[in-house]
C-alpha positions in Angstrom: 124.9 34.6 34.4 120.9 34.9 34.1 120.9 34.2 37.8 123.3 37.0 38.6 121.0 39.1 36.4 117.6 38.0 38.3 119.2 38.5 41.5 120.3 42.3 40.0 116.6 42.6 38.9 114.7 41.7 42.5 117.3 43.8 44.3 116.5 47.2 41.7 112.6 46.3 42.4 113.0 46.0 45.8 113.3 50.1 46.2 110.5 50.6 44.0 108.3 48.5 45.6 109.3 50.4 48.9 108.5 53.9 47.3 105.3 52.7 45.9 104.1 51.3 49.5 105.2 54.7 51.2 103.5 56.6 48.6 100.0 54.6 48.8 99.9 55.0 52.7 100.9 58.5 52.1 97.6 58.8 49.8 95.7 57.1 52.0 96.8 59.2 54.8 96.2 62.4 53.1 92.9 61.1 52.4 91.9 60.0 55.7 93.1 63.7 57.2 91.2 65.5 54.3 88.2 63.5 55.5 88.2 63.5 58.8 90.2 66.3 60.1 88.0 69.0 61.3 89.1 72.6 61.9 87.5 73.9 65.3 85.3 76.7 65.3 84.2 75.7 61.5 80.9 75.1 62.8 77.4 75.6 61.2 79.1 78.5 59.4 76.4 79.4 56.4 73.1 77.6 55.7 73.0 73.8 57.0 70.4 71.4 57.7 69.7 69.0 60.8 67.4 66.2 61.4 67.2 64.7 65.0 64.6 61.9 66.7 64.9 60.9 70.7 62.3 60.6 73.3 59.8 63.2 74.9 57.8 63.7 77.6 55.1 65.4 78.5 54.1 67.1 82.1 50.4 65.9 83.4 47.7 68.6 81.7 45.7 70.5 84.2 42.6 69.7 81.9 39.0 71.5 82.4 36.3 70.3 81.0 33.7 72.8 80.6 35.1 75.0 82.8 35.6 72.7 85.5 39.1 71.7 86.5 40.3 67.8 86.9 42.6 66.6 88.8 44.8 66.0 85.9 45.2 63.9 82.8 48.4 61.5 82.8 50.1 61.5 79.8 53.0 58.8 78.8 56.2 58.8 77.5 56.3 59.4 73.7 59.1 59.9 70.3 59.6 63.0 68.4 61.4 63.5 65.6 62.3 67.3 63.9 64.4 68.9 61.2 65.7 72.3 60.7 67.3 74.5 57.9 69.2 77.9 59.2 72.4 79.8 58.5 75.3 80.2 60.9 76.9 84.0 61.3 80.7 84.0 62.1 79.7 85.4 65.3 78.5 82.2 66.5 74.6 83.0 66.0 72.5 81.2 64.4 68.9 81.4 63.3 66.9 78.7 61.9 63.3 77.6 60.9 62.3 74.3 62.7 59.4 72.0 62.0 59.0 68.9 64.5 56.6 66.2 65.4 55.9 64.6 69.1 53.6 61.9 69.9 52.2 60.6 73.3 49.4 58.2 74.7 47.1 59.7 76.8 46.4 57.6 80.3 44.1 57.9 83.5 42.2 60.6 84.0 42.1 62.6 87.4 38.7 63.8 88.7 38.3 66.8 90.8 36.8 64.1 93.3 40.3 62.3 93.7 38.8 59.4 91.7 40.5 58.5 88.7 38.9 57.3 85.2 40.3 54.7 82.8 41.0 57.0 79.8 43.1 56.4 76.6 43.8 58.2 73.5 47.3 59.8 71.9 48.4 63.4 72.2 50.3 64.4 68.8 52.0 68.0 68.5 53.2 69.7 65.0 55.6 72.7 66.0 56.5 75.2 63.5 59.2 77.7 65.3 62.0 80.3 64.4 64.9 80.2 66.5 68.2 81.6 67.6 71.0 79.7 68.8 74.6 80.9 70.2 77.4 78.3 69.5 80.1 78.7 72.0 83.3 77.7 70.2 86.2 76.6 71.2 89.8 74.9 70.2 88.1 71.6 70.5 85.5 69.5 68.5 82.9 69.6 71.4 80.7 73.1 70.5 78.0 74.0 73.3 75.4 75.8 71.9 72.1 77.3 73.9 68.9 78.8 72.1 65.7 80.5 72.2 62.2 79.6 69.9 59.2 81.4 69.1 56.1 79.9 67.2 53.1 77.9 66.8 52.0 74.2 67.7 49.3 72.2 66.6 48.2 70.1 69.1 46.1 66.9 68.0 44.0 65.2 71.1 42.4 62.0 70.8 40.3 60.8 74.2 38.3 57.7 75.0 36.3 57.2 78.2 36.9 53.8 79.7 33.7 52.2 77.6 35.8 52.8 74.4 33.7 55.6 73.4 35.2 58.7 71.4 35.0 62.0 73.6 37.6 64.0 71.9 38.7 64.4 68.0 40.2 68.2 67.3 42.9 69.8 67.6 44.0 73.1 69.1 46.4 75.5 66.8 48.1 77.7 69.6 51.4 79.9 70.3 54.1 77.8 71.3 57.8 78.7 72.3 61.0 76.3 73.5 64.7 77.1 74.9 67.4 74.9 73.7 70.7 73.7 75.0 73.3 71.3 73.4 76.6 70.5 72.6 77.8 69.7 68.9 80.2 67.2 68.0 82.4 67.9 64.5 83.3 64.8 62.6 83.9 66.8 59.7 84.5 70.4 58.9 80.7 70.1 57.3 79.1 67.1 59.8 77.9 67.1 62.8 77.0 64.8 65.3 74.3 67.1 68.5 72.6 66.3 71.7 70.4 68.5 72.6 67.3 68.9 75.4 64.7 71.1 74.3 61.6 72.3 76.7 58.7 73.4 74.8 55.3 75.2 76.4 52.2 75.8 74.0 49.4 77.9 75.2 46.0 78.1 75.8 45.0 74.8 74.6 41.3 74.6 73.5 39.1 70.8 71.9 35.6 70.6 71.4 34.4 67.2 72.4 32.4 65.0 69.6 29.5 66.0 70.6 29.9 69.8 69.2 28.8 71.1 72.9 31.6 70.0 75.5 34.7 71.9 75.8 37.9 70.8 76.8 40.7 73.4 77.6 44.3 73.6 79.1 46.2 76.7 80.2 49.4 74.9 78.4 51.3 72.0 77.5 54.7 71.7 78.9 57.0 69.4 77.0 60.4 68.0 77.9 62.5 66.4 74.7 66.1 64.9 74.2 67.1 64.9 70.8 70.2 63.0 69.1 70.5 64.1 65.4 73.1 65.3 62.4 73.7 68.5 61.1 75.7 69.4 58.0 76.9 72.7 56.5 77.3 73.7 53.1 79.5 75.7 53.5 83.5 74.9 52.3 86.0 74.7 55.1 88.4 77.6 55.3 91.4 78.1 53.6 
């Protein structure tokens, strides 16, 4: 008898135990679609924020010194980082205030005379700009976005002849603007992974060497970034 009524018992469990399985991966589904299921178009709609790093480089300065123009001055390979706060229109415009940091080493020097000289010193740029952006939306979770930037750069040089000896210790406040183009990647209706390559140009650059007297000047610096970052919006998904 009591093993007729175990055998009763583990037979009646048997459909609960199903139910309870089927209902904990149905939780767990729901949850992992309420997480990761992203509605396409949802995209930096109201205020966000972004950060991004990568690598940058910068085109050779045509460098005077004095008024007299070099043949060049070489500058390497360098990071930046940046980060940005804006608000996304359901349009698909964007506008955004951007603050971002690149650093470079500073090489050889040209001369005028085709010679070269063993400099070395660091180039380091603040940027401060307002931009626009355009996300071109789709059904998918790939946005492309292009943009436009308008603002100011600080530009920090620090220059060594090849004796070790300090020429060059200012820096140059100076107009600066950039055009952007990227593609976003949703992960979540708020989260964002982007790629981006940015090309910034400053303008008439301007240092006074150590010595208070010598001046060192550049039409522009022309700056060439690729950026990997995050963005997230605040804003709730739609209904």
């Amino acid at each position: 008898m009591w093993g007729r009524a175990i055998g009763v018992a583990r037979r009646s469990a048997i459909p609960g135990a199903l139910a309870a399985s089927l209902l904990a991966g149905t939780s767990a589904g729901t949850l992992g679609q309420d997480l990761f299921e992203v509605d396409p178009g949802n995209e930096a709609r109201g205020w966000y924020l972004g950060v991004a790093g990568g690598g940058n480089f910068v085109e050779d300065l045509d460098l005077r010194i004095n008024d007299t123009l070099t043949g060049g001055l070489d500058v390497n390979e360098g990071w930046a980082v940046l980060g940005s706060a804006g608000y996304g229109f359901e349009s698909g415009f964007r506008v955004e205030l951007e603050t971002g940091y690149r650093s470079n080493d500073i090489g050889e020097l040209d001369n005028a005379d085709g010679t070269t000289s063993a400099t070395r010193g660091s180039l380091d740029t603040v940027t401060i700009m307002g931009n626009v952006l355009l996300d071109l939306r789709n059904p998918t979770r790939f946005t492309p976005y292009i943009g436009i930037g308008v603002g100011a750069a600080n530009t920090a040089m620090e220059l060594f002849d090849a004796g070790g000896t300090l020429l060059v210790d200012d820096d140059s406040w100076n107009f600066a603007f950039q055009g952007i183009v990227g593609v976003a990647l949703a992960i979540t209706n708020n989260l964002s992974l982007t790629l981006d390559y940015r090309y910034t140009q400053a303008t008439d650059l301007s240092w006074t060497g150590v010595d208070g007297v010598t001046a060192y000047e550049a039409d522009e610096t022309r700056n060439h970034a690729v950026m990997a970052g995050l963005s997230y919006t605040f804003a709730p998904p739609p209904a």
